[in-house]
C-alpha positions in Angstrom: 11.2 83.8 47.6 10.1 81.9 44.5 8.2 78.9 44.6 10.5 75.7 44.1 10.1 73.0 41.3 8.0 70.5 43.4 8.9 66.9 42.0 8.0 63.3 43.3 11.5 63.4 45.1 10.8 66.8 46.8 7.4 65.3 47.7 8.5 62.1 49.3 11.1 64.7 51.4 8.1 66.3 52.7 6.4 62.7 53.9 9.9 61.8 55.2 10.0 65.1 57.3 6.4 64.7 58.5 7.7 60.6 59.3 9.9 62.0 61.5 7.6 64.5 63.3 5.3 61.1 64.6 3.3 60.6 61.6 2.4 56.9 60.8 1.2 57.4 57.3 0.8 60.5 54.9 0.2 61.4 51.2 1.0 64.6 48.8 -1.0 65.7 45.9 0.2 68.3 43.8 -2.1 69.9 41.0 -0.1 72.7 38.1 -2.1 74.1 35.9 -2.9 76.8 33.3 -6.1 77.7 32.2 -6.9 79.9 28.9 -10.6 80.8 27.5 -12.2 83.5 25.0 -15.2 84.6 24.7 -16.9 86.5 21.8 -19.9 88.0 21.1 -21.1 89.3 17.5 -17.7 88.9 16.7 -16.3 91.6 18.8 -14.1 89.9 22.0 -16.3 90.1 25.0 -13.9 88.2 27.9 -10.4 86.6 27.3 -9.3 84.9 30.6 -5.8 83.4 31.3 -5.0 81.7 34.6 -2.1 79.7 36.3 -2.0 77.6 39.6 -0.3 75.1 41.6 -1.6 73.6 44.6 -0.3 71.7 47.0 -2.0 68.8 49.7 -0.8 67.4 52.2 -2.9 64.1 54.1 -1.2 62.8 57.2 -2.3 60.1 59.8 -1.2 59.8 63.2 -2.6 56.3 63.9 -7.0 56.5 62.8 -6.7 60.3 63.3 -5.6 62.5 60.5 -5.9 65.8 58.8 -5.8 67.6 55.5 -4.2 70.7 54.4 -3.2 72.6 51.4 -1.3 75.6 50.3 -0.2 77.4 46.7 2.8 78.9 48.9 5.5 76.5 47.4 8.6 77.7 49.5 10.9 75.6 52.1 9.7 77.8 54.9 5.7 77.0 53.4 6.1 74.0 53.5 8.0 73.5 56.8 5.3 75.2 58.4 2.5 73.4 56.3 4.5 69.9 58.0 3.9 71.6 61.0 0.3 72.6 61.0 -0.6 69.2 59.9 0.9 67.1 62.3 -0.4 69.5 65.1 -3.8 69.5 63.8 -3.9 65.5 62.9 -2.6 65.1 66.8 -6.3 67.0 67.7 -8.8 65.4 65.4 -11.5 62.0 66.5 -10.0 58.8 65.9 -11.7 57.1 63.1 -10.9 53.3 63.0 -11.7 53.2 58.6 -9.1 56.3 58.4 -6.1 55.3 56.3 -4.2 54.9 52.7 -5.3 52.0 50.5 -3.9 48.5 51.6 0.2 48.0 50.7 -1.4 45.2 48.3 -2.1 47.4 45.5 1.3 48.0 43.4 1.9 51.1 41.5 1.7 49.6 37.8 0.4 52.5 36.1 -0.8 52.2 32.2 0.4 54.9 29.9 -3.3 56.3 29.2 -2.9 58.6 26.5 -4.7 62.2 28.2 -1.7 64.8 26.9 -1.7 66.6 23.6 1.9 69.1 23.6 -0.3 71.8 21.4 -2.2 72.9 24.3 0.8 74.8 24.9 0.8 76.2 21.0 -2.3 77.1 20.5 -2.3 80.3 20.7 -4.7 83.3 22.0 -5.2 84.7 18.5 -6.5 81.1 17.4 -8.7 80.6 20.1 -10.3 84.1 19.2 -10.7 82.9 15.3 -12.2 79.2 16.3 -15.0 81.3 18.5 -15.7 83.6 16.5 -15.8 80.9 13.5 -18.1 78.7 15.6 -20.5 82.1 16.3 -20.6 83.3 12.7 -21.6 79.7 11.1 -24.5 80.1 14.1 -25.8 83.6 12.9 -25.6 82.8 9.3 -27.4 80.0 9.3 -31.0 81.6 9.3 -32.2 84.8 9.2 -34.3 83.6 12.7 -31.5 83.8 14.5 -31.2 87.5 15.4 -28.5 87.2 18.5 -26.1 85.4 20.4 -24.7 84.9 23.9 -21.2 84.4 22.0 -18.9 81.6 21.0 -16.3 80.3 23.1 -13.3 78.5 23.0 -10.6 77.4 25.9 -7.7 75.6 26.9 -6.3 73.6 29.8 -3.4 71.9 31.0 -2.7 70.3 34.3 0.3 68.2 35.6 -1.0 65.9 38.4 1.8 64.2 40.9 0.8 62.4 44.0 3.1 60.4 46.5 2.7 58.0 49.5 4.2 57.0 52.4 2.6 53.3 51.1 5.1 53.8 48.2 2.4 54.6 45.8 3.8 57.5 43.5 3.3 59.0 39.9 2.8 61.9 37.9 1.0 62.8 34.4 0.0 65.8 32.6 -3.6 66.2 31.0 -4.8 68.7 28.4 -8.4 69.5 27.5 -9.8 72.0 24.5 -13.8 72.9 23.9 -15.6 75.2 21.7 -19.4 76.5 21.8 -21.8 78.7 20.1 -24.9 79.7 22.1 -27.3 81.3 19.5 -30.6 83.2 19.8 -33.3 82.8 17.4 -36.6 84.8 17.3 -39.8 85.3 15.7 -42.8 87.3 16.3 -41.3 88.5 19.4 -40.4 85.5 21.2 -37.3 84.4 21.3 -35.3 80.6 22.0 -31.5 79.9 22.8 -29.8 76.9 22.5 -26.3 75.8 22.3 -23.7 73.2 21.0 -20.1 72.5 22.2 -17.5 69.6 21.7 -14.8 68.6 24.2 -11.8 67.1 23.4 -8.5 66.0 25.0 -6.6 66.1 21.6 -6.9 69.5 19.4 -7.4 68.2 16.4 -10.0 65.7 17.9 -12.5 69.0 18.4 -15.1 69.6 15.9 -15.1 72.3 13.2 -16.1 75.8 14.6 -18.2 76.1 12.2 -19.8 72.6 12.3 -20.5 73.5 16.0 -22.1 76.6 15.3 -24.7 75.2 12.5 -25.6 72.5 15.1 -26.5 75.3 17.9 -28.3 77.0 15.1 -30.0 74.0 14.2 -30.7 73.0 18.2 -32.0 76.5 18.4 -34.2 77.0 15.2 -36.4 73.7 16.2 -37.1 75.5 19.3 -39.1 78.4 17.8 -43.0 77.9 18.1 -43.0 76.2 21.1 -45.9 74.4 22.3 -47.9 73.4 25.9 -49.3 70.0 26.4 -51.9 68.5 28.7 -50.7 66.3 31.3 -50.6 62.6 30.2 -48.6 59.3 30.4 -46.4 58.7 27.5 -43.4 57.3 26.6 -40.7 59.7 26.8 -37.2 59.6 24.0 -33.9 61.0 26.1 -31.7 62.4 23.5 -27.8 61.8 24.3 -27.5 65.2 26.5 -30.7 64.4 28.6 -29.7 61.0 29.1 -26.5 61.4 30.2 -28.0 63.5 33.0 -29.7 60.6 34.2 -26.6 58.9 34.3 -25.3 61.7 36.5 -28.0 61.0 38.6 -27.3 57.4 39.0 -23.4 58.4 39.6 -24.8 59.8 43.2 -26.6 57.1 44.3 -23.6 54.7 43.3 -21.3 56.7 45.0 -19.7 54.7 48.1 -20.2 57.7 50.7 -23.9 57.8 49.7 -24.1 53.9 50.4 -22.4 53.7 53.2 -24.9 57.0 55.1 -27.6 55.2 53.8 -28.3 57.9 51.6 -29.3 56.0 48.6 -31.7 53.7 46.9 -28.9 51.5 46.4 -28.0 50.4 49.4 -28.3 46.6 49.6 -28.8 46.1 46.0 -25.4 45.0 44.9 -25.7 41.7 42.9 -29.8 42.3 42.2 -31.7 43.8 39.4 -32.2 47.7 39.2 -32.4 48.2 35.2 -34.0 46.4 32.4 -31.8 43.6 30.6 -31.2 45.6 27.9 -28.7 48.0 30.2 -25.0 47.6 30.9 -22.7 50.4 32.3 -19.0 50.6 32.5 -16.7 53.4 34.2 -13.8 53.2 32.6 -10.5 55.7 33.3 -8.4 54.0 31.0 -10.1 55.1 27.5 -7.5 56.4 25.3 -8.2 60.2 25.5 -11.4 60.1 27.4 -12.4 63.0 28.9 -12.4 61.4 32.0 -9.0 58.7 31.8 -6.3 59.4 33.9 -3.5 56.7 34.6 -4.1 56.7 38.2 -7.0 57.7 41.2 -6.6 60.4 43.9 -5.1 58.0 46.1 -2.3 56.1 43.1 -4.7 53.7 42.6 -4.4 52.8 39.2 -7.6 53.4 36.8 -9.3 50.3 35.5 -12.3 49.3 33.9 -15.6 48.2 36.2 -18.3 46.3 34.8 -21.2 48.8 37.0 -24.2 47.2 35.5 -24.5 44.0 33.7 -28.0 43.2 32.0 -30.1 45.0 34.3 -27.4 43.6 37.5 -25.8 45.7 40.0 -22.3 44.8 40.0 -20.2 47.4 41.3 -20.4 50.5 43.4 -18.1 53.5 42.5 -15.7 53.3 45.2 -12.7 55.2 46.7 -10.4 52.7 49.7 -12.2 54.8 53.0 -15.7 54.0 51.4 -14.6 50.8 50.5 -13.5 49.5 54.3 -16.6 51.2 55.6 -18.8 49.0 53.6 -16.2 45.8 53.7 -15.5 45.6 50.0 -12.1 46.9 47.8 -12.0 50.6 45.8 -13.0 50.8 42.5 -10.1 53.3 41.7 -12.4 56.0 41.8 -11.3 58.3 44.4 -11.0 61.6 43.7 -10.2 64.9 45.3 -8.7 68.8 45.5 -6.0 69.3 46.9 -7.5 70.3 50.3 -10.4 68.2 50.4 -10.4 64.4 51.3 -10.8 61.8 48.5 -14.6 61.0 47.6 -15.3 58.2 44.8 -16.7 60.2 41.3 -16.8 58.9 38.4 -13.8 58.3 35.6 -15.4 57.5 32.3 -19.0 56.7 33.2 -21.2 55.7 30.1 -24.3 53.4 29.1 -23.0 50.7 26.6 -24.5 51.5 23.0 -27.6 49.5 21.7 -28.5 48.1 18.8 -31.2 50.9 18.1 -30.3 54.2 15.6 -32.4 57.6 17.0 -34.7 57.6 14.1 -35.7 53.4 14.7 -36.4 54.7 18.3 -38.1 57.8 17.5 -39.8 55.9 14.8 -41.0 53.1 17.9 -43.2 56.0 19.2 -46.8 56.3 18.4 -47.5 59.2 20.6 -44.5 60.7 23.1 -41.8 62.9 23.8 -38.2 63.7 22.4 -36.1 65.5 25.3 -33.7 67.9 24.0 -33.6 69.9 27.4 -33.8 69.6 31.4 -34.1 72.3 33.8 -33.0 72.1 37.2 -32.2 69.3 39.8 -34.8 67.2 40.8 -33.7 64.2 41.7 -33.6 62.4 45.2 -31.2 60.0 45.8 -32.4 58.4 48.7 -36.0 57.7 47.1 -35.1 57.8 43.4 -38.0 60.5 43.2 -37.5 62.1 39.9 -38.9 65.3 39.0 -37.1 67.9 36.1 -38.5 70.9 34.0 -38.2 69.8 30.2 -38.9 70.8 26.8 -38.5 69.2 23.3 -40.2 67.7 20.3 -43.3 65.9 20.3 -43.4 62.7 18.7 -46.6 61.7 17.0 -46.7 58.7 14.6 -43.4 58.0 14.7 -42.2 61.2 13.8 -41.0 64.6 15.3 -44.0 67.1 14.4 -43.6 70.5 17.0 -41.5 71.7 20.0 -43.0 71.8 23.7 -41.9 73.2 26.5 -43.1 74.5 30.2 -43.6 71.2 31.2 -41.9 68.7 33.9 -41.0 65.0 33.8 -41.9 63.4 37.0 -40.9 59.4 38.0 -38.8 57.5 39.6 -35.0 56.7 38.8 -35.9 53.0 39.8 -38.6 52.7 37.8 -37.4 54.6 35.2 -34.7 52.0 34.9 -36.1 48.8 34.9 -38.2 50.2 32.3 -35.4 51.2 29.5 -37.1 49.8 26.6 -34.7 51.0 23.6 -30.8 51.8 23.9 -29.6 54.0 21.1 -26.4 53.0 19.3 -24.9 56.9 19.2 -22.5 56.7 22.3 -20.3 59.9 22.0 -17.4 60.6 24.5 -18.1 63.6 24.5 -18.4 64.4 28.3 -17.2 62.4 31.5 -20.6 60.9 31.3 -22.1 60.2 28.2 -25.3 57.9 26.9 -26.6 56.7 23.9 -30.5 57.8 23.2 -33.0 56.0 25.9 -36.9 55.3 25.7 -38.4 54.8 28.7 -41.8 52.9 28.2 -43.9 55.3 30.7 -43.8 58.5 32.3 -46.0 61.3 33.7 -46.0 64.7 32.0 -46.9 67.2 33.6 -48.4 70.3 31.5 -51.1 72.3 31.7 
């Protein structure tokens, strides 16, 4: 039997029916998608991909206890069944007194947050192909250094999101997302350096040129060659957009509600004190007009807003879904999300460090003796301690100006301290990513090299 057209209608039907079989509360997400991507490599295809999906979630309560479930089985019987399973295994599970929907006072009014663009659907296979190998080609021609590639890419995705509610929360919207990369390899005297570019986009023609892509990887990769160990020292260290967005990423898990609520976070108990230098304000915001992270509406129908995280230096707001948010006695943030099977956790929407007032070269410039990161490797980063510790490489600053490329060494700090000492605050914000930053100097932190 085919799977049946799933609407908001069918999925209140399904809450009704579990209603009826003794659940008190219950809510349905439902994820459609397709996803397309190419890859190419010295212009011959290496990998075309094409996938489609729809997944379906159930969440019922009986009372504090509850249960989650999911299937891609989307046939009467399925579903019956799924109804079924749920309520039996919802029946079984510990009673947890912060278990529950968000409150009935939160209305459905959601904002038509522009996230769709109808060509994701006519942009076709033989196009994608072109734009990779386009972005690859401008990569490889750019100098006669670079001798390889890992390929170009380019994808497509589309995804039609409906959730319901027994708390008569319900909506739908569809979201479509395009990227391209080139990942060139340059070389000379036998050693070798990759780097990569890539833009994201919601809206086709939003995406940057193939070809302006691939000269920027070339570029990223070129300044790489003739790389350089240092002694370890105390400078101050430049975070380019891409490294400083990963710091961001970092702070995301220590804002996160389940993290504050376990304890699990050098956080906890700061709301309303100072944890960054004046200078530092951060928004998440899931109602920017084609942001790579807006959506009209959380995993639970909240409806996206705009929270004020960080204002001069001040802690204002935790990233919160509605469980996290009555374990710790304050209101969600409209940040939960979730898969289908998996219970909502608060993540960020559109999570970004307001721009300064500073270009890159004025802060480059500020630099008498330092380092420009242009790359981190690996993940260390503790969120309970804020111990910071990441492989790096990137351009030495001396004077004022980028002179040679270093590698093999590792940043080590503290996320805290880190913070608070935020000196400069570039004024390139790109949306480029879910998180982004402008550029960042710290004042101070320890190299490590050889």
């Amino acid at each position: 039997m085919r799977n049946m057209e799933i609407t908001i209608e069918v999925a209140q039907d399904i809450l009704d029916k579990a209603k009826k079989k003794g659940a008190t509360d219950g809510d349905i997400i439902i994820v459609d998608g397709r996803s397309s991507s190419v890859q190419v490599r010295l212009s011959s295809i290496d990998k075309i991909t094409d996938s489609q999906y729809k997944t379906l979630g159930l969440r019922l309560f009986f009372g504090k206890k509850s249960a989650i479930t999911s299937t891609s089985d989307i046939t009467p019987e399925s579903l019956d069944k799924l109804i079924t399973d749920t309520c039996g295994i919802a029946k079984v599970t510990a009673h947890d007194e912060f278990a529950g929907l968000p409150l009935p006072q939160y209305s459905m009014k959601v904002r038509d947050i522009e996230v769709y663009d109808e060509s994701v659907h006519q942009v076709t296979g033989e196009e994608m192909i072109e734009m990779a190998k386009a972005a690859e080609s401008a990569a490889l021609k750019y100098d006669s250094r670079i001798t390889n590639s890992d390929g170009g890419n380019c994808s497509k995705r589309y995804a039609h999101v409906i959730y319901a509610s027994t708390n008569n929360l319900s909506g739908e919207y569809r979201t479509s997302m395009f990227s391209i990369s080139a990942t060139p390899i340059a070389s000379v005297e036998g050693l070798m350096q990759r780097d990569y570019w890539y833009s994201t986009a919601r809206r086709f023609r939003n995406l940057d040129k193939p070809e302006d892509v691939g000269e920027l990887a070339a570029k990223r990769t070129i300044r790489r060659l003739g790389a350089r160990k240092i002694h370890t020292q105390q400078t101050p260290v430049v975070f380019d957009q891409e490294t400083a967005s990963t710091l961001l990423s970092n702070l995301c898990t220590a804002l996160s509600g389940y993290s504050i609520y376990k304890g699990a976070s050098f956080l906890v108990n700061m709301l309303n004190k100072q944890i960054a230098s004046a200078d530092v304000a951060i928004y998440d915001d899931g109602t920017i007009p084609w942001g790579i992270g807006s959506k009209p509406f959380d995993g639970e129908g909240i409806p996206s807003r705009k929270t004020v995280v960080v204002e001069k230096g001040i802690l204002t707001n935790y990233l919160l879904d509605s469980y996290s948010a009555r374990k710790l006695g304050l209101a969600s943030t409209g940040n939960a999300s979730r898969g289908a099977g998996d219970p909502p956790v608060a993540a960020p929407t559109n999570f970004y460090l307001s721009a300064g007032q500073y270009s890159p070269d004025e802060i480059i410039k500020s630099v008498e003796s330092g380092l420009y990161v242009t790359d981190l490797i690996g993940f260390g980063f503790n969120p309970v301690t804020g111990d910071y510790s990441r492989g790096a490489s990137g351009i030495w600053i001396e004077k004022g100006e980028l002179t040679y490329p270093v590698e093999e060494i590792t940043i080590a700090g503290n996320l805290k301290d880190m913070l608070m000492q935020i000196e400069m605050v570039g004024n390139d914000l790109d949306f480029r990513q879910k998180i982004c930053s402008p550029t960042v100097k710290i004042g101070r932190l320890t190299i490590a090299g050889h």
